[in-house]
PDB file of N, CA, C, O and CB in Angstrom:
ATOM      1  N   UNK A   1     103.331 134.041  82.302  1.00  0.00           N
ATOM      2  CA  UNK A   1     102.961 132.683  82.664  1.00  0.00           C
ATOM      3  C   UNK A   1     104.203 131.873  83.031  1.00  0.00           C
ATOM      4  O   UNK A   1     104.019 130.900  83.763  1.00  0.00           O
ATOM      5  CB  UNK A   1     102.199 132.008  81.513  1.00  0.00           C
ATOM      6  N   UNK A   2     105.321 132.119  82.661  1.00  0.00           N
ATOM      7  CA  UNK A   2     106.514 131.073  82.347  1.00  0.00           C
ATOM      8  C   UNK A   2     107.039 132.231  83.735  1.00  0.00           C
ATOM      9  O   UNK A   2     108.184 131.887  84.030  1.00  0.00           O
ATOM     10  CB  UNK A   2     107.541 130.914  80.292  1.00  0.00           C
ATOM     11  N   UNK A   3     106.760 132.982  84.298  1.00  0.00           N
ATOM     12  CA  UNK A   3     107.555 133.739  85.484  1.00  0.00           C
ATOM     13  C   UNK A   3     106.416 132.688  86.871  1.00  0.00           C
ATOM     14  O   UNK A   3     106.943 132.244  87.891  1.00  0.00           O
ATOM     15  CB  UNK A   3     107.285 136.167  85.391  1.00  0.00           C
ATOM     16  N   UNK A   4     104.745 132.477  86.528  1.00  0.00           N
ATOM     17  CA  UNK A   4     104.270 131.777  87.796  1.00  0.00           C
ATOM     18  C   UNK A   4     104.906 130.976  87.807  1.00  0.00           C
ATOM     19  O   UNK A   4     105.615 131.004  88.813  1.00  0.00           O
ATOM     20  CB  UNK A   4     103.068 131.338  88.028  1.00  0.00           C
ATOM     21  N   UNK A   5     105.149 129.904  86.984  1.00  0.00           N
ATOM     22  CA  UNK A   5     105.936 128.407  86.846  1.00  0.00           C
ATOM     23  C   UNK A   5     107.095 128.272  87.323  1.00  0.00           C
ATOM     24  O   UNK A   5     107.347 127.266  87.986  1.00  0.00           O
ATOM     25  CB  UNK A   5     106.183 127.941  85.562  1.00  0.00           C
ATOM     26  N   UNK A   6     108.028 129.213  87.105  1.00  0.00           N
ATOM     27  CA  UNK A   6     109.443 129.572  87.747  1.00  0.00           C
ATOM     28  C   UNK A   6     109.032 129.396  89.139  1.00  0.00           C
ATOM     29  O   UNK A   6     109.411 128.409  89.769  1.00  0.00           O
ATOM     30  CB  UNK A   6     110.111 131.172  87.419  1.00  0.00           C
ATOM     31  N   UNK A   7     108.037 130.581  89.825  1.00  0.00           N
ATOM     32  CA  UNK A   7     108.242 130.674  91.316  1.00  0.00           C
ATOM     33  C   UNK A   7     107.254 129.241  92.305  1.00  0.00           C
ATOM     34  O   UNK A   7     107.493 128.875  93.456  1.00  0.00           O
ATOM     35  CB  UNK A   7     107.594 132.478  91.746  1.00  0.00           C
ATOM     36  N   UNK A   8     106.336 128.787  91.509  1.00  0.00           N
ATOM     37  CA  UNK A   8     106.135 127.532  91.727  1.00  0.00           C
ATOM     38  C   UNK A   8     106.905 126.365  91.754  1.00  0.00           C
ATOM     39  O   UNK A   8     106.608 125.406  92.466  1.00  0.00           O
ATOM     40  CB  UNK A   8     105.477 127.350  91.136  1.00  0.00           C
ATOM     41  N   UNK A   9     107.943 126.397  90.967  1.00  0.00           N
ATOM     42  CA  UNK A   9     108.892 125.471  91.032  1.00  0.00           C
ATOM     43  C   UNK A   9     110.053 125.679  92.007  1.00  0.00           C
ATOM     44  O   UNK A   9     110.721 124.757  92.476  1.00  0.00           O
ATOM     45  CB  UNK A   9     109.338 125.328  89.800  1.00  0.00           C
ATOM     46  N   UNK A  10     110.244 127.097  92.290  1.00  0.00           N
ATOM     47  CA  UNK A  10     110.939 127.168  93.342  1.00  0.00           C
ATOM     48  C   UNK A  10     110.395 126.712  94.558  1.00  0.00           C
ATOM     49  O   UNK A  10     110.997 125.987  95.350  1.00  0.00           O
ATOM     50  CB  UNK A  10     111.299 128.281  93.444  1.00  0.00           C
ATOM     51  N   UNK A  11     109.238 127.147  94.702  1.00  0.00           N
ATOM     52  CA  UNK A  11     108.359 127.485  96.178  1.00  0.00           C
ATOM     53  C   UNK A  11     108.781 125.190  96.316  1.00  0.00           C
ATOM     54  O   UNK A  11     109.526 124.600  97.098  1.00  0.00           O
ATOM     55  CB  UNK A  11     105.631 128.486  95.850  1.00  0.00           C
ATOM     56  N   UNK A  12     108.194 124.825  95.573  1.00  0.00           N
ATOM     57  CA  UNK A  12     108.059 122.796  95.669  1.00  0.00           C
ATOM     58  C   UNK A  12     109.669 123.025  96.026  1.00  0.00           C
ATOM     59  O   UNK A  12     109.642 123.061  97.256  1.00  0.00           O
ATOM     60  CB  UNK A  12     107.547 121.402  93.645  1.00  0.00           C
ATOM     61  N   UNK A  13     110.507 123.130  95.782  1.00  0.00           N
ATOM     62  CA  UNK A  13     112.020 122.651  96.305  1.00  0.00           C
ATOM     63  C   UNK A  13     112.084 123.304  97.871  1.00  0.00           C
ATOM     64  O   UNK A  13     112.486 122.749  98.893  1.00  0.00           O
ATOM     65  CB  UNK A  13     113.480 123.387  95.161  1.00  0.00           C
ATOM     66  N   UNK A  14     111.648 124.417  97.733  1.00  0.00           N
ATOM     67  CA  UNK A  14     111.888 124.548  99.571  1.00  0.00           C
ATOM     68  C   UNK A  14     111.113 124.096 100.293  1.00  0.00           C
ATOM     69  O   UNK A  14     111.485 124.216 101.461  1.00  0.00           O
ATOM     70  CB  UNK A  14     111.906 125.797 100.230  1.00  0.00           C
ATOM     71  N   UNK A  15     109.819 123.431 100.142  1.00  0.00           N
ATOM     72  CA  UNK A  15     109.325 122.714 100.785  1.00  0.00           C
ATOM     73  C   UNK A  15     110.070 121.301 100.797  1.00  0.00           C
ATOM     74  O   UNK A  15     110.714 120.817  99.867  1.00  0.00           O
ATOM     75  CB  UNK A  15     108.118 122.789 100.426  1.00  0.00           C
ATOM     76  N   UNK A  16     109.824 120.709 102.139  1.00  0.00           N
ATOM     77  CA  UNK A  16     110.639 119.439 102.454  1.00  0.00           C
ATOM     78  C   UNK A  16     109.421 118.238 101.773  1.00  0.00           C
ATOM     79  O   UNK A  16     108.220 118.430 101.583  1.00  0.00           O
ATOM     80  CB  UNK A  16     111.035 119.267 104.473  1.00  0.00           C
ATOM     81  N   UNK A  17     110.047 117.280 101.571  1.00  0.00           N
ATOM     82  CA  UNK A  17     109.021 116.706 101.032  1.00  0.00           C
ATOM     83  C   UNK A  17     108.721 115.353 101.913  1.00  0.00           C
ATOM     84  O   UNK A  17     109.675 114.694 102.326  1.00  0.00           O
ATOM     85  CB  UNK A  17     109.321 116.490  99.541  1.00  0.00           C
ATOM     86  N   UNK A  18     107.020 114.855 102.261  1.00  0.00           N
ATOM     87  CA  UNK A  18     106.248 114.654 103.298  1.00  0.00           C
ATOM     88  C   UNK A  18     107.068 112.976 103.151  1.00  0.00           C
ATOM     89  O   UNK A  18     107.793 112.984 102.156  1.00  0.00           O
ATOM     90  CB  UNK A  18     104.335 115.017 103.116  1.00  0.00           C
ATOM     91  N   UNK A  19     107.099 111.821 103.780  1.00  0.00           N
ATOM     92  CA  UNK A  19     107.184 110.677 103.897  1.00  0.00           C
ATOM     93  C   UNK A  19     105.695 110.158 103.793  1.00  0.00           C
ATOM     94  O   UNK A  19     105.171 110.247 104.904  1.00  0.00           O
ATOM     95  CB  UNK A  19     107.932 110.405 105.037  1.00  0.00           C
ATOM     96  N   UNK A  20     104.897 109.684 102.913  1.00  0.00           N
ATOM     97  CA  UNK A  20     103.167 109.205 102.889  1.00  0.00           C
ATOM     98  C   UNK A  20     103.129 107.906 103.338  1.00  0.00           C
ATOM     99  O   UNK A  20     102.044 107.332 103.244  1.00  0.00           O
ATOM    100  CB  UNK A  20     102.350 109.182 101.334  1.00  0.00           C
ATOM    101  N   UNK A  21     104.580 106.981 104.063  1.00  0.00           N
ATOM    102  CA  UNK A  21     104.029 105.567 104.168  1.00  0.00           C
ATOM    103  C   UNK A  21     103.858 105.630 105.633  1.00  0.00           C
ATOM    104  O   UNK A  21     104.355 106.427 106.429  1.00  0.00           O
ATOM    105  CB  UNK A  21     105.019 104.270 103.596  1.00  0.00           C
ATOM    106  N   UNK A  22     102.989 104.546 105.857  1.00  0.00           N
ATOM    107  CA  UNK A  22     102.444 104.567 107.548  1.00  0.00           C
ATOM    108  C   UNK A  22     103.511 103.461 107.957  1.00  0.00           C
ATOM    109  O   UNK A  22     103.968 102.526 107.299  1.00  0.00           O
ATOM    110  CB  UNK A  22     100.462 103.995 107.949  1.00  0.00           C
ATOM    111  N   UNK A  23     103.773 103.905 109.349  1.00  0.00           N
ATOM    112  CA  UNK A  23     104.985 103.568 110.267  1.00  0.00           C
ATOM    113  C   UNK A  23     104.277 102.305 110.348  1.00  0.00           C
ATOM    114  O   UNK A  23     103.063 102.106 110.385  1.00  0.00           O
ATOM    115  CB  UNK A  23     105.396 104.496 111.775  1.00  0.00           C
ATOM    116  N   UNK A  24     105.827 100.991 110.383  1.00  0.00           N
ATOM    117  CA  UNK A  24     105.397  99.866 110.798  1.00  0.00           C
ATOM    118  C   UNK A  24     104.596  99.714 112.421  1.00  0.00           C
ATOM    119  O   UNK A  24     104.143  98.645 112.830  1.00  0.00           O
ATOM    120  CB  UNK A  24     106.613  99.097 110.644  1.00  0.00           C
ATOM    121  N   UNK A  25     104.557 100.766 113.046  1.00  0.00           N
ATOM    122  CA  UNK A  25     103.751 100.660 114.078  1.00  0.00           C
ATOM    123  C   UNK A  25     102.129 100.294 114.025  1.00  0.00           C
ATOM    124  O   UNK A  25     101.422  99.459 114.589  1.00  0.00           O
ATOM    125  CB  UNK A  25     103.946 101.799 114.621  1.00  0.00           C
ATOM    126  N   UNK A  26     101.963 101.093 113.290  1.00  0.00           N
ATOM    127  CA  UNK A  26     100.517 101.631 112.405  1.00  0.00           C
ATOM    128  C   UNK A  26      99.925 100.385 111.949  1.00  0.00           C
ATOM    129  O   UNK A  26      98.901  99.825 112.342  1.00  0.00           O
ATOM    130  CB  UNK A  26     100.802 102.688 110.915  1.00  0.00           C
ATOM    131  N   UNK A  27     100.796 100.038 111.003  1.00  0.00           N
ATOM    132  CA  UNK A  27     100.301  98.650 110.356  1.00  0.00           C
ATOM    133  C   UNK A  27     100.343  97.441 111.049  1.00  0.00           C
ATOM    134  O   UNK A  27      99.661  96.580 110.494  1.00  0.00           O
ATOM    135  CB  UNK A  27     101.015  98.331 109.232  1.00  0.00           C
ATOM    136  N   UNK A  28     101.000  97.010 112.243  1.00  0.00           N
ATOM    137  CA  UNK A  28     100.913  95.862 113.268  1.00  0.00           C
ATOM    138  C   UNK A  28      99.409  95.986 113.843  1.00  0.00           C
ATOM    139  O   UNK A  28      98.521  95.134 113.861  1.00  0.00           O
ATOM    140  CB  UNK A  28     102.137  96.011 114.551  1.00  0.00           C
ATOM    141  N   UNK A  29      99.404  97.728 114.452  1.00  0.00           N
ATOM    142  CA  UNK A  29      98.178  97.725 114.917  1.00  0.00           C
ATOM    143  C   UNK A  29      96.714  97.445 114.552  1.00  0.00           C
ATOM    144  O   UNK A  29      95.757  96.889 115.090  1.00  0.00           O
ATOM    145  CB  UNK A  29      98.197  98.531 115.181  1.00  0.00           C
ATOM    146  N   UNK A  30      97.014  98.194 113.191  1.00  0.00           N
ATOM    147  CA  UNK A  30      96.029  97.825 112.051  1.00  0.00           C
ATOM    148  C   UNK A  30      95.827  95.988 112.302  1.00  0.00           C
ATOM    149  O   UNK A  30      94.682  95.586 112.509  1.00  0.00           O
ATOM    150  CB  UNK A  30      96.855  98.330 110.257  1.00  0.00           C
ATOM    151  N   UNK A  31      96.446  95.445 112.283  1.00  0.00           N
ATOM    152  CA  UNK A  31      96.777  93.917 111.537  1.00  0.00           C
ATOM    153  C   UNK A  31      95.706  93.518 113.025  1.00  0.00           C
ATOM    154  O   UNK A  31      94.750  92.742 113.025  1.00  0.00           O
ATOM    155  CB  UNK A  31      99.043  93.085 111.339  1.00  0.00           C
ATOM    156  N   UNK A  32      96.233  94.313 114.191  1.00  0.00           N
ATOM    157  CA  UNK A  32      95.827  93.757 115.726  1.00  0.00           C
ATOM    158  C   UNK A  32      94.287  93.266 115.526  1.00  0.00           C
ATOM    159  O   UNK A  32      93.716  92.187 115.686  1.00  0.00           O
ATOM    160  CB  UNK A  32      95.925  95.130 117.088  1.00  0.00           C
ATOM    161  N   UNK A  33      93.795  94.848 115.010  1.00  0.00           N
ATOM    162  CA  UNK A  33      92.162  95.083 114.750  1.00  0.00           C
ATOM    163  C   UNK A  33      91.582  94.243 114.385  1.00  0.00           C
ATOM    164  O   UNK A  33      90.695  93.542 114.873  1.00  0.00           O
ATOM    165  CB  UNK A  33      91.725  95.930 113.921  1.00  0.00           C
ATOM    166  N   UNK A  34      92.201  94.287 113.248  1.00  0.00           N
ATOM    167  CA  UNK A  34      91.599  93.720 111.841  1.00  0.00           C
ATOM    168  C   UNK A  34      91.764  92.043 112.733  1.00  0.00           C
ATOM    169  O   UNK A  34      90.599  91.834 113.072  1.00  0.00           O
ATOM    170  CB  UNK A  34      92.837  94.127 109.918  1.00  0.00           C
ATOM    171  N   UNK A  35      92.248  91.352 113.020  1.00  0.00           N
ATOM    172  CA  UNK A  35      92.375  89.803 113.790  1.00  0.00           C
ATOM    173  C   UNK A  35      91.117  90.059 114.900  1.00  0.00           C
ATOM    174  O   UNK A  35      89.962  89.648 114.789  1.00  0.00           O
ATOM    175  CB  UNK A  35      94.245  89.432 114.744  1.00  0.00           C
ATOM    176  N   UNK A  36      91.493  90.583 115.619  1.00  0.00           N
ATOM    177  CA  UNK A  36      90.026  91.080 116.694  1.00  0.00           C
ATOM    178  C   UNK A  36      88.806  91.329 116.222  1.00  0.00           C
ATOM    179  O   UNK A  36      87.878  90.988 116.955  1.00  0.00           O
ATOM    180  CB  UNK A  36      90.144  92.396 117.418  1.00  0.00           C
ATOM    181  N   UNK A  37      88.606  91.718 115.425  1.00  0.00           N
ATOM    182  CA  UNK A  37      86.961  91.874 114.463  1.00  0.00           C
ATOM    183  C   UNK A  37      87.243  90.546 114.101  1.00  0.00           C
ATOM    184  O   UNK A  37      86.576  89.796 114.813  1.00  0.00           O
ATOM    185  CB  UNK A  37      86.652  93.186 112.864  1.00  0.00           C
ATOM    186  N   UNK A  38      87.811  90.049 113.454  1.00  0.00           N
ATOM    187  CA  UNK A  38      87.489  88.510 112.647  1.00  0.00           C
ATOM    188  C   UNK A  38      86.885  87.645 113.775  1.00  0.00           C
ATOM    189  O   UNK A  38      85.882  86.956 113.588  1.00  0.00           O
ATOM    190  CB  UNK A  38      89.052  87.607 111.958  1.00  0.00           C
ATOM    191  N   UNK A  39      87.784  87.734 115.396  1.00  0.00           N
ATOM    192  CA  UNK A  39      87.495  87.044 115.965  1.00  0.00           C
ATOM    193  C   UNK A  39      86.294  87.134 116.871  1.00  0.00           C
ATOM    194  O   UNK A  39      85.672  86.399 117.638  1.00  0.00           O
ATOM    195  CB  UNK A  39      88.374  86.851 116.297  1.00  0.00           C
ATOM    196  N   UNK A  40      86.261  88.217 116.484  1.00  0.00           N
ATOM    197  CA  UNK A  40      84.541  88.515 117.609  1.00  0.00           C
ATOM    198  C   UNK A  40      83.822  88.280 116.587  1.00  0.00           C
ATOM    199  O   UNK A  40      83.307  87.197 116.861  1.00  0.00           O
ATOM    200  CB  UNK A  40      83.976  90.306 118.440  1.00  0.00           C
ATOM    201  N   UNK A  41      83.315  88.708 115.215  1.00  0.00           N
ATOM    202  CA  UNK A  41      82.632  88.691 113.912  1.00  0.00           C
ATOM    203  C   UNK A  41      82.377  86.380 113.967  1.00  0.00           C
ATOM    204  O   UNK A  41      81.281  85.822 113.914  1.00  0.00           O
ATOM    205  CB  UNK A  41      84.138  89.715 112.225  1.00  0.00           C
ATOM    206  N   UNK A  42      83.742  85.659 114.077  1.00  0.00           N
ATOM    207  CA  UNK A  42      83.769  84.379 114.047  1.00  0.00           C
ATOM    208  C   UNK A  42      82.726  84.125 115.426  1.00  0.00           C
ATOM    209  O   UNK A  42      81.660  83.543 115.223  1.00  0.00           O
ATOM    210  CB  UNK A  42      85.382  83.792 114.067  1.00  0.00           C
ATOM    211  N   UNK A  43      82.955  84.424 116.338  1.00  0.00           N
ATOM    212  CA  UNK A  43      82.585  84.382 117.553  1.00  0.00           C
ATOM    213  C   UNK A  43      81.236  84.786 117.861  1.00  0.00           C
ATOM    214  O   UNK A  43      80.920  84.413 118.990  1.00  0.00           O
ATOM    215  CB  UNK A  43      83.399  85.028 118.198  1.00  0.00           C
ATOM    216  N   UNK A  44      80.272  85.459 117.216  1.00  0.00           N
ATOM    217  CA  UNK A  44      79.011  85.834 116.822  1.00  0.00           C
ATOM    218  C   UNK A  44      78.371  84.695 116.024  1.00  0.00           C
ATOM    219  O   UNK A  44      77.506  84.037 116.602  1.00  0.00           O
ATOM    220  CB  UNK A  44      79.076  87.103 116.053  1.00  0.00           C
ATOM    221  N   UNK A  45      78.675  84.404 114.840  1.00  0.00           N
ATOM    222  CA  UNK A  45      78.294  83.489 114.215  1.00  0.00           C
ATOM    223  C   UNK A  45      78.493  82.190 114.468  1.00  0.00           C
ATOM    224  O   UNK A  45      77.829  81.372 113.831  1.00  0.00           O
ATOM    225  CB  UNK A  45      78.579  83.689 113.328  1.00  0.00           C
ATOM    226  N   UNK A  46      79.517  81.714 115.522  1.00  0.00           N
ATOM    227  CA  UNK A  46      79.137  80.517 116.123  1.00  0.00           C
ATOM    228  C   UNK A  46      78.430  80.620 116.629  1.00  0.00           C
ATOM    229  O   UNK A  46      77.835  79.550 116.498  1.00  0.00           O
ATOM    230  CB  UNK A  46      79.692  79.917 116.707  1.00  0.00           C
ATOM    231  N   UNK A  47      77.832  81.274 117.329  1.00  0.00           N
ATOM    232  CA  UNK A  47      76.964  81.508 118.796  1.00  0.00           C
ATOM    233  C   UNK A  47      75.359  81.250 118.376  1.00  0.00           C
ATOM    234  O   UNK A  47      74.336  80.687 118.763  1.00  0.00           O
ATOM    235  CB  UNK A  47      77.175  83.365 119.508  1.00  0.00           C
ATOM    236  N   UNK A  48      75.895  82.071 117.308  1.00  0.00           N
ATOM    237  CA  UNK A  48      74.224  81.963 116.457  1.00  0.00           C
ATOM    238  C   UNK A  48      73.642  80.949 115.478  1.00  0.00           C
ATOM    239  O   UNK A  48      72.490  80.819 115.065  1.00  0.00           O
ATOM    240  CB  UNK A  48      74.030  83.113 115.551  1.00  0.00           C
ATOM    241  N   UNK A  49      75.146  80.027 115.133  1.00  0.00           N
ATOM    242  CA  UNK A  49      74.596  78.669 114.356  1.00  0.00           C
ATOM    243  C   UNK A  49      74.347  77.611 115.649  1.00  0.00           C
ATOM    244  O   UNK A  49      74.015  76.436 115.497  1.00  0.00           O
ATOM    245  CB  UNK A  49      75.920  77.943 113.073  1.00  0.00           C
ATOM    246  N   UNK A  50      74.601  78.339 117.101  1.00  0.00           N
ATOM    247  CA  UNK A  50      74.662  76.959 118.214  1.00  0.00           C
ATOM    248  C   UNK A  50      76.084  75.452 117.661  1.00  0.00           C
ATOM    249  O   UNK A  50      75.867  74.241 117.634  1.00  0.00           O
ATOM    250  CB  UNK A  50      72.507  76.049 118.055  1.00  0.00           C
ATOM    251  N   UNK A  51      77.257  76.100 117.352  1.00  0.00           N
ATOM    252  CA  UNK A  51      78.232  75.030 117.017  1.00  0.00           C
ATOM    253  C   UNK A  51      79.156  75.009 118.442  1.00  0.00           C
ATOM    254  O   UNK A  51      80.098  74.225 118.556  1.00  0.00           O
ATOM    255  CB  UNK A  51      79.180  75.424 115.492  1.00  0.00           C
TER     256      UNK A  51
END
C-alpha cells in the first residue's frame, strides 16, 4: 500500500499543475452578457408595464 502512495505521489509532481482561474478576458465578457440580459430583461418589462 505505502509502494501505490509512493508512485502516486510521484506521478502528481510530474504532472504540471493546471491554472483554474478564468482569464480576465472571460470575465469582461461574462460582465458584457450579463449587462445585455439586464438590459433587454429591463427593456421587456417596460414595454409591458407601457412606461
Amino acid at each position: 500500500m505505502a509502494k501505490i502512495e509512493e508512485l502516486d505521489e510521484s506521478a502528481a509532481k510530474l504532472r504540471p499543475k493546471k491554472n483554474h482561474q478564468p482569464s480576465r478576458f472571460f470575465v469582461f465578457v461574462d460582465y458584457i452578457f450579463l449587462f445585455l440580459f439586464i438590459v433587454f430583461l429591463s427593456f421587456i418589462v417596460f414595454k409591458i408595464l407601457g412606461v
